[in-house]
LOZADO-720151 format. One line per field, with one value per residue (C-alpha): x negated, y negated, z; residue in one letter. Coordinates in pm, whole numbers. Layout:
<recs>
X	(X	...)
Y	(Y	...)
Z	(Z	...)
type	(A	...)
</recs>
This chain:
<recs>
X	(0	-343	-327	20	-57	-402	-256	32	-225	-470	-84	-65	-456	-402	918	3487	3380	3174	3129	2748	2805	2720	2450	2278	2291	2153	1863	1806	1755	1548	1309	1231	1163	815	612	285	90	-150	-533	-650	-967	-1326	-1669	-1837	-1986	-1865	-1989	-2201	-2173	-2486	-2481	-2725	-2611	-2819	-2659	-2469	-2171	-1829	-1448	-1404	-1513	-1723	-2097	-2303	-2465	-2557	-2390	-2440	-2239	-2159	-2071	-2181	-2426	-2354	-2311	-2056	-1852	-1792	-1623	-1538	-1140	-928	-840	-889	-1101	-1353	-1464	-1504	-1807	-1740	-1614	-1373	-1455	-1252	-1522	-1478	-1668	-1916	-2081	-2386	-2283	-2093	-1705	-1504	-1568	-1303	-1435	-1388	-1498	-1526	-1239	-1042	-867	-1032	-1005	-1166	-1058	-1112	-1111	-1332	-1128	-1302	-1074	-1246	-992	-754	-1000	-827	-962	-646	-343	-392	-486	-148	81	-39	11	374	451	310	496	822	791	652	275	94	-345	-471	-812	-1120	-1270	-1684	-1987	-2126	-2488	-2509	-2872	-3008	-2824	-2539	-2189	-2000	-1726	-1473	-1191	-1264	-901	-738	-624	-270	-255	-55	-108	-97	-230	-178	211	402	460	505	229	360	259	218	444	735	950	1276	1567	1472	1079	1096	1319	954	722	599	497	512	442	505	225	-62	-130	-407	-488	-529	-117	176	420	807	994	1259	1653	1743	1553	1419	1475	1243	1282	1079	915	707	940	1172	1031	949	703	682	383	356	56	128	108	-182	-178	-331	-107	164	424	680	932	825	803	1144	1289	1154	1242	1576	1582	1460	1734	2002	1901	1874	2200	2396	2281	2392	2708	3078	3088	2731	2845	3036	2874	2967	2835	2685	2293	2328	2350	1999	1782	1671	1861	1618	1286	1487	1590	1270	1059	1295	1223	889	815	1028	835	475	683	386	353	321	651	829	642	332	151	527	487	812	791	1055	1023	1162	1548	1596	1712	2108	2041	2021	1701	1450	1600	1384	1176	1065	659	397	341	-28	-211	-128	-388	-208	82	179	143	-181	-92	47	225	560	705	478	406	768	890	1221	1226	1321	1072	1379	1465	1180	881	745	493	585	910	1155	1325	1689	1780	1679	1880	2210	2151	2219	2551	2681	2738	2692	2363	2346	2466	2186	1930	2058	2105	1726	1562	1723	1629	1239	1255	1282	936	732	849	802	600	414	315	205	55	-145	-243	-375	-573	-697	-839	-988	-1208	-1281	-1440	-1577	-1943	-1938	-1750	-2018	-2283	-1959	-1935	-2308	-2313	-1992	-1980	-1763	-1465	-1455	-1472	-1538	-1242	-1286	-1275	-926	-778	-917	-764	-475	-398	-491	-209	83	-57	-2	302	426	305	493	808	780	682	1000	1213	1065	1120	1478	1536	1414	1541	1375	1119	835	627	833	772	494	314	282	345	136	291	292	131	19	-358	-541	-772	-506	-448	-663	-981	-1220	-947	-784	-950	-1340	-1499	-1144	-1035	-1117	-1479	-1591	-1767	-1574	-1221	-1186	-1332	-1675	-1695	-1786	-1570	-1852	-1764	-2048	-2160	-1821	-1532	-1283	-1417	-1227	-1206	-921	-712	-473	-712	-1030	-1037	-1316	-1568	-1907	-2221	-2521	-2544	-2201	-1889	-1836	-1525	-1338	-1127	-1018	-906	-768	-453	-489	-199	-422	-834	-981	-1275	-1294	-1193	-1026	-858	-703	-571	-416	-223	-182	43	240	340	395	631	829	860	1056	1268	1400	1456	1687	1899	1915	1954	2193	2453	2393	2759	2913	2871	2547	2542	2247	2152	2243	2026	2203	2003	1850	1604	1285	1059	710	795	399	138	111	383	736	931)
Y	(0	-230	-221	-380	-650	-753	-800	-1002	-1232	-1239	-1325	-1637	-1712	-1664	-2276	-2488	-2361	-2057	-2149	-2238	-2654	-2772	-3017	-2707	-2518	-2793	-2843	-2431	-2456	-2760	-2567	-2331	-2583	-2490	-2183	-2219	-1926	-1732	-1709	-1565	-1331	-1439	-1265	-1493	-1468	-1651	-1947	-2037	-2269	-2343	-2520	-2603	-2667	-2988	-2825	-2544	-2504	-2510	-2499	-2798	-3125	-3149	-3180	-3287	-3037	-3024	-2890	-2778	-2618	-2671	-3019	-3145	-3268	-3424	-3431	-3286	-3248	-2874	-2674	-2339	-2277	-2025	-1866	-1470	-1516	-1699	-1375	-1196	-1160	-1356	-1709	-1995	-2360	-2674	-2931	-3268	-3432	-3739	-4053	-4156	-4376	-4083	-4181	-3976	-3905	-3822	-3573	-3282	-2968	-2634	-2835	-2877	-3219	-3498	-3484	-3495	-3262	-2923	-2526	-2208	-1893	-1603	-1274	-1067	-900	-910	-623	-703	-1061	-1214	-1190	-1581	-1708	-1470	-1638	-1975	-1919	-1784	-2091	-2308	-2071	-2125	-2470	-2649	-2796	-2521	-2487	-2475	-2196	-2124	-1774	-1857	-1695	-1878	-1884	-2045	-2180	-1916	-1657	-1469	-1464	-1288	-1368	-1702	-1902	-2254	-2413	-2683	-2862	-2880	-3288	-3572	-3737	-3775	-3418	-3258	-3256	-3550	-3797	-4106	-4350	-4434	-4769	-4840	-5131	-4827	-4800	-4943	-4944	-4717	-4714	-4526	-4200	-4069	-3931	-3666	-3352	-3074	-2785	-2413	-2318	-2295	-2652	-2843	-3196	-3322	-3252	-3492	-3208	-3189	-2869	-2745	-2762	-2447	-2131	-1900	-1509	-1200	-822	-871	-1197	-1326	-1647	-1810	-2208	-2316	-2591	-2860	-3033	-3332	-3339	-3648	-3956	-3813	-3879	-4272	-4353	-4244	-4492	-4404	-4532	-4241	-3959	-4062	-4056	-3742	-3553	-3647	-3511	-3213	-3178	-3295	-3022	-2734	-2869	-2866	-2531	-2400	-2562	-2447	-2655	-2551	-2424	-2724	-2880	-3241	-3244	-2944	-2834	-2947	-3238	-3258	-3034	-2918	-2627	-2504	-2528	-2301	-2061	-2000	-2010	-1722	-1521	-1584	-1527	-1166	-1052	-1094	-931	-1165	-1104	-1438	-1556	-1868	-1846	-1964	-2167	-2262	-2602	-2844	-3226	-3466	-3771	-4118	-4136	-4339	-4687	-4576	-4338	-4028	-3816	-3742	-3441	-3167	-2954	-2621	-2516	-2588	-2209	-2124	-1812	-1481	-1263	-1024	-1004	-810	-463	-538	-559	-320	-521	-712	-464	-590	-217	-137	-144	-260	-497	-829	-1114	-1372	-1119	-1196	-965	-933	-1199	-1542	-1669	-1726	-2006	-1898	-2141	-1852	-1598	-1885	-1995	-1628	-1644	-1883	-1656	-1966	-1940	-1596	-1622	-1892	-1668	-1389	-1626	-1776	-1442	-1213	-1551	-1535	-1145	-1219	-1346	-1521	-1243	-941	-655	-701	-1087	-974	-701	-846	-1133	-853	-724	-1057	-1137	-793	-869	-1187	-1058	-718	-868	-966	-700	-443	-754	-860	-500	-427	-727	-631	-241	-236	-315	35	353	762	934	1146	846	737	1057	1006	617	753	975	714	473	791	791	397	415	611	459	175	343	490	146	-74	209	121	-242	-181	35	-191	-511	-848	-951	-673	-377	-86	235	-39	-101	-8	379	416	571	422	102	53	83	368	235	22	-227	-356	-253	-317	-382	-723	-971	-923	-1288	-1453	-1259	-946	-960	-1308	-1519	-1839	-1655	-1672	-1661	-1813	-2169	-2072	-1801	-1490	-1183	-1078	-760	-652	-773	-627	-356	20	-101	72	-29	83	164	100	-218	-183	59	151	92	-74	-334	-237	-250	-367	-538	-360	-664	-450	-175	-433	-539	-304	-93	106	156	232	371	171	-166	28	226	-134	-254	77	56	-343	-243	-20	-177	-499	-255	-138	-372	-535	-210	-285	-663	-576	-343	-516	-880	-759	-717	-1041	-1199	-892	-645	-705	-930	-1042	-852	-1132	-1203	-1414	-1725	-1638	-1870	-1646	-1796	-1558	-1456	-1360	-1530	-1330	-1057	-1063	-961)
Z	(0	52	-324	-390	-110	-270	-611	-494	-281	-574	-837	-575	-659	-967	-1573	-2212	-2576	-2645	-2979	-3112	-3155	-3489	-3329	-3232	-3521	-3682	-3441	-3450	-3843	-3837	-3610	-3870	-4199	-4210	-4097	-4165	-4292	-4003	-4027	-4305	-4250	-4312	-4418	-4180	-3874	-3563	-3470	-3186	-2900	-2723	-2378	-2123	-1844	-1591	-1248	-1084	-1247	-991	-1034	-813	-1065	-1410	-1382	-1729	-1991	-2338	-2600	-2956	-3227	-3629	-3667	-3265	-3074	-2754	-2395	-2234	-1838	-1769	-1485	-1409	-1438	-1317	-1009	-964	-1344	-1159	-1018	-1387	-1511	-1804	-1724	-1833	-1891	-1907	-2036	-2192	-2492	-2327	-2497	-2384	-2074	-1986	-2079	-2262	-2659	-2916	-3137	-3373	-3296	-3521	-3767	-3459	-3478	-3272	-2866	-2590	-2393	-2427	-2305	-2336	-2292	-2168	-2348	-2072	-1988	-2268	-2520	-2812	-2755	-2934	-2705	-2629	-2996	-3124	-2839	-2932	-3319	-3293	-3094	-3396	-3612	-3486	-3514	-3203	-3075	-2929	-2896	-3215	-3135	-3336	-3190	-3135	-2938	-2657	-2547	-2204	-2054	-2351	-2231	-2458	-2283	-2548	-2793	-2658	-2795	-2789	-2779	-2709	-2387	-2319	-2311	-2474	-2752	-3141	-3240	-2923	-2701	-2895	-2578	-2570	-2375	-2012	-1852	-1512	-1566	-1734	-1424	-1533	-1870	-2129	-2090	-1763	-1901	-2116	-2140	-1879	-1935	-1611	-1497	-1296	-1184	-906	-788	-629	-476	-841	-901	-802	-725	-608	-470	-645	-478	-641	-469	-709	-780	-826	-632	-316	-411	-132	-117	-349	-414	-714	-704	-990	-1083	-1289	-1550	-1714	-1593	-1383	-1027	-1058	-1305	-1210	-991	-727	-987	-1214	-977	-866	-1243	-1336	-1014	-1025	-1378	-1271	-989	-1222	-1501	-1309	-1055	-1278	-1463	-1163	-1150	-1277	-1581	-1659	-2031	-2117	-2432	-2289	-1930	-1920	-1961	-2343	-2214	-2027	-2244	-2571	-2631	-2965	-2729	-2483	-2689	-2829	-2509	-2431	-2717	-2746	-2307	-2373	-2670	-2484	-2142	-1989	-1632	-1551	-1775	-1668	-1359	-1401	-1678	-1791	-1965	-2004	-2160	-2157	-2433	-2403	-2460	-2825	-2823	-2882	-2578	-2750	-2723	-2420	-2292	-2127	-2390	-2296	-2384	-2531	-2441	-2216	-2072	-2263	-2171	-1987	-2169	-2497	-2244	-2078	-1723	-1451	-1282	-1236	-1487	-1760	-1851	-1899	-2264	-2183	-1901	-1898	-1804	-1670	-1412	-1210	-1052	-735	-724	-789	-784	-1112	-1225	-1207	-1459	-1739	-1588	-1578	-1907	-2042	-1867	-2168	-2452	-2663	-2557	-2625	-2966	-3008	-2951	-3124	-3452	-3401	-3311	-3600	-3844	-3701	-3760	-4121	-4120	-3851	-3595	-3864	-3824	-4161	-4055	-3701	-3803	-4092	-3792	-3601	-3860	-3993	-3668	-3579	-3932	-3843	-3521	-3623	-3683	-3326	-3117	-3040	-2938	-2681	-2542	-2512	-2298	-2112	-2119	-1832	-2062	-2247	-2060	-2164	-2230	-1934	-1738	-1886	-1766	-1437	-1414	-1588	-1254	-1059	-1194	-1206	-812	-744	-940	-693	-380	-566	-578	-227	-99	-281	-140	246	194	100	355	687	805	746	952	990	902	758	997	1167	871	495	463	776	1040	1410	1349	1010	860	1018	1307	1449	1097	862	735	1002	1280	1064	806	839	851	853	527	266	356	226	469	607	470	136	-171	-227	-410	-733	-748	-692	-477	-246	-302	-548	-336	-117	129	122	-274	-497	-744	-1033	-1306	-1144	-909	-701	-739	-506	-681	-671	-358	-261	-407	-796	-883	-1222	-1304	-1600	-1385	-1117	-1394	-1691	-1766	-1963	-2062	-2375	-2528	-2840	-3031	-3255	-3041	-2862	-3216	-3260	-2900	-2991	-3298	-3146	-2849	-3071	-3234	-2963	-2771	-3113	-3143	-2734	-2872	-3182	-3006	-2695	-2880	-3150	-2836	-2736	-2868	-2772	-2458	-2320	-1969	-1768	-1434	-1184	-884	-619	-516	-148	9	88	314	448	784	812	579	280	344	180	494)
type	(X	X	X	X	X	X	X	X	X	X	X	X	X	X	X	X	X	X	X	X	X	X	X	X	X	X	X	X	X	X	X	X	X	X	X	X	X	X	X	X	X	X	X	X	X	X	X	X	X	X	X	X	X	X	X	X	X	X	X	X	X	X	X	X	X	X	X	X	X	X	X	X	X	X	X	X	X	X	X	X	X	X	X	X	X	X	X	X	X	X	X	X	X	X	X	X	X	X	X	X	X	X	X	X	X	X	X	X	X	X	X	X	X	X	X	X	X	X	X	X	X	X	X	X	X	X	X	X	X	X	X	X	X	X	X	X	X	X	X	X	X	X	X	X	X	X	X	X	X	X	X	X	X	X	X	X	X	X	X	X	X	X	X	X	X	X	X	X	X	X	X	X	X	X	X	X	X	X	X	X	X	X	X	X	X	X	X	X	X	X	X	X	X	X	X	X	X	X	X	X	X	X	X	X	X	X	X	X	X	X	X	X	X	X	X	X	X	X	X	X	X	X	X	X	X	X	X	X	X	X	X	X	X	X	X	X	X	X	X	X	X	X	X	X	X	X	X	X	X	X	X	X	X	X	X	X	X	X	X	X	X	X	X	X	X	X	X	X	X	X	X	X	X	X	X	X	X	X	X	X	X	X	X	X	X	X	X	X	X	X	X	X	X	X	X	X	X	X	X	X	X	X	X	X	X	X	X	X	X	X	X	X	X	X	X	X	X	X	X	X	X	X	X	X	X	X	X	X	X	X	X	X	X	X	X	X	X	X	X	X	X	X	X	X	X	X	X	X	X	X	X	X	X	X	X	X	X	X	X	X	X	X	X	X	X	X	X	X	X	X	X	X	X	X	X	X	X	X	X	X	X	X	X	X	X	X	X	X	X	X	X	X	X	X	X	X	X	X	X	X	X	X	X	X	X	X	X	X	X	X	X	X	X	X	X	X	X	X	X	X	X	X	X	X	X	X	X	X	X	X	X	X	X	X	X	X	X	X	X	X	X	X	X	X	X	X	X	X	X	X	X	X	X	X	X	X	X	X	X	X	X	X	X	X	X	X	X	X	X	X	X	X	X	X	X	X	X	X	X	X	X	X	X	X	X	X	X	X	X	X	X	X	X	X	X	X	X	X	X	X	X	X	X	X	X	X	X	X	X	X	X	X	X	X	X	X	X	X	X	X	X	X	X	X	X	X	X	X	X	X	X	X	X	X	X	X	X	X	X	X	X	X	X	X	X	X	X	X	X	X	X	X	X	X	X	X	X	X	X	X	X	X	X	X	X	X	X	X	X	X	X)
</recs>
């Protein structure tokens, strides 16, 4: 049971006529006018980004570095990002393009149009190294802004670190999420109603955040608030006048989702947001079954109302963080071929507004109508899979280079039968543990702990008698600055597929084997189990979206607030 508490803690580490209106019909056919073709392949290789770095990198604020690649030369700020990824042994990077006093520099990079602001995306764990760039270029297929990537090699301080995707930031402006410019002086009238663009997701000191008034939902969810940041205006921009508008349009949208006349295409939710970004964040979060859908990373902009008041309603997207989606994780039912992402897992909370929403069967029938029209081409096997294949050339010159320097990633195939067992095992212990929590009342330690009879853990509770060093081993309680497990991590290791494993100097953290729902042995072997899950998961969505106007009905959660009774436990 250690094993289903760690991952949740590391998840927390780690958005009166039934009749489709013609307004949105309209708006659902403008969204496809133009799909743009994918990526064709190339003969070439990569290319390569060189950095050096001046200082010890950290995940706290950017330090200066070097950098070169086709096309720039320059200076640079860099920083480590993520939150459980900062332990992988391949890292991400948020860095920013520098002039020479130091002040941000609008550039191009790799044919990339001009920004400053930019991100490295380590596809450690993702094998097929294209989960993100494929969830990025359906969004941009079906019409909206998402990251525009260019896949690259990265040698950092001389030293190779593998294949990356250089893409870019999720910010506003021109070429990137199409916001207006707020002033501090926008507070009032028309000029105060957009733009801002926010966010569901882990927060930090850098965020202006508000708590949602509607709890959220997921099956044994360590508590039910969903916590809103807001990205733009940053935190010194922003004024109190701001924070104010935008949380009370927050409130109002997802009050009144929740209210009676929720459906009605006056006063209802049609009223507050765009109805065509919603119904395609829904189809594009439940083909990619991400683990972390509407959760976390979940993206939403809202754009300055028009001068005759129309406009500036709440958009869903731009879409962000795909790596463990599209069946690579074991967790929150992200390994189940036909579950639902807007039902919640066990980690995070929710939003309930997705699970609402598909009360209206005008909604319904608006996603059956867009998804059946994107199967036609942008969502069709033949274009994904010819993506797929595209971008497996494009990289085939540098996979085995990646995997020499990373040979954790594939395993033997006698070690996939042995991690195969272990995961029918923790399945199990899963099973056995949901039934447990079901079974007791609120407040405590089924049977005195987690499976454990009288009292819990053997030797009287955790590991070591409780949390060695203040917690999980690391000195001072936490997880190192920087983002390094001493000697591999969590003592007693174990997880599904591999987790922790003794070795050298102690134990070695599997980051693979802590989320994979599966391991293989080569690249081609990943593309192979890419396809076909890409293909199934599509079978579930016709015949479960086909009913949409007809029999099929959401599984309704009621809305509970879920508050930790003890730190990190949801009892």
């Amino acid at each position: 049971m250690k094993t289903v508490l760690i991952i949740a803690i590391l998840s927390l580490l780690l958005s009166s006529d039934n009749e489709l209106t013609p307004d949105m019909t309209d708006e659902l056919t403008a969204h496809t006018a133009t799909i743009p073709e994918m990526s064709a392949p190339s003969d070439e290789s990569l290319p390569l980004i060189s950095i050096t770095t001046q200082t010890t990198l950290n995940a706290r604020e950017k330090v200066g570095a070097m950098m070169k690649t086709a096309g720039f030369e320059g200076a640079i700020g860099i920083k480590l990002r993520g939150n459980s990824s900062l332990s992988f042994n391949q890292k991400k990077y948020t860095f920013e393009t520098r002039n020479e006093n130091g002040k941000d520099s609008v550039v191009s990079l790799l044919g990339l149009p001009a920004h400053s602001k930019w991100v490295l995306l380590a596809p450690y764990n993702d094998i097929s190294m294209m989960r993100d760039p494929l969830a990025f270029q359906l969004w941009r297929d079906m019409g909206h802004w998402g990251p525009r990537t260019v896949m690259c090699e990265l040698m950092m301080d001389g030293e190779y670190r593998g294949i990356y995707i250089l893409a870019e930031a999720i910010k506003r402006g021109e070429e990137r999420v199409p916001l207006s410019k707020m002033k501090k002086t926008d507070v009032s009238g028309r000029e105060v109603t957009g733009g801002y663009l926010l966010r569901i997701d882990a927060y930090d000191e850098d965020d202006v955040t508000f708590v949602s008034k509607v709890p959220g939902i997921g099956d044994g969810i360590m508590n039910s608030q969903i916590t809103w940041s807001c990205i733009y205006p940053k935190k010194d921009k922003l004024q109190p006048e701001q924070l104010a508008y935008i949380k009370s349009y927050v409130d109002t949208v997802e009050q009144v989702i929740q209210s009676d006349y929720f459906a009605d295409p006056k006063k209802g939710y049609a009223r507050y947001i765009d109805v065509p970004s919603f119904v395609d964040y829904f189809i594009h979060t439940e083909l990619s079954l991400n683990a972390d859908g509407y959760k976390r990373s979940a993206y939403f902009y809202k754009e300055k109302q028009h001068e005759d008041g129309t406009g500036g309603k709440l958009c869903a997207g731009p879409v962000w963080d795909y790596n463990l989606a599209y069946g690579n994780c074991n967790f929150c039912n992200a390994n189940n071929i036909e579950a639902w992402c807007f039902e919640g897992g066990n980690t995070n909370p929710t939003p309930a507004f997705w699970q609402r929403l598909l009360q209206d069967p005008n909604f319904r029938k608006a996603v059956k109508q867009r998804y059946f029209q994107l199967r036609k081409d942008v969502l069709s096997n033949k274009r994904l899979f010819q993506y797929i294949d595209n971008q497996a050339h494009l990289l085939a010159k540098a996979v085995d280079h990646h995997f020499q320097t990373f040979p954790e990633l594939l395993v033997s195939e006698e070690r996939k039968q042995q991690l195969k067992a272990q995961q029918e095992q923790m399945e199990q212990m899963q099973k056995q543990f949901e039934q447990m929590r079901h079974q007791q009342p609120r407040g405590g330690f089924p049977q005195g702990g987690f499976g454990f009879p009288q009292g819990g853990f053997p030797g009287g509770g955790f590991p070591q008698g409780g949390f060695p060093q203040g917690g999980f081993g690391f000195p001072q309680g936490g997880f190192p600055q920087g983002g390094e497990f001493p000697q591999g991590g969590f003592p007693m290791g174990g997880f599904p597929m591999g987790g922790f494993q003794q070795g050298n100097g102690g134990f070695q953290f599997d980051a693979i084997g802590m989320f994979a729902a599966y391991r293989v042995s080569s690249y081609d072997e990943e593309i192979k189990i890419l396809k076909q899950w890409l293909s199934d998961r599509l079978a579930f969505l016709d015949k479960n979206i086909e009913r949409f106007d007809r029999d099929w009905q959401p599984r309704i959660q009621e809305l509970v607030e879920r508050k930790m009774s003890f730190p990190g436990f949801p009892f």
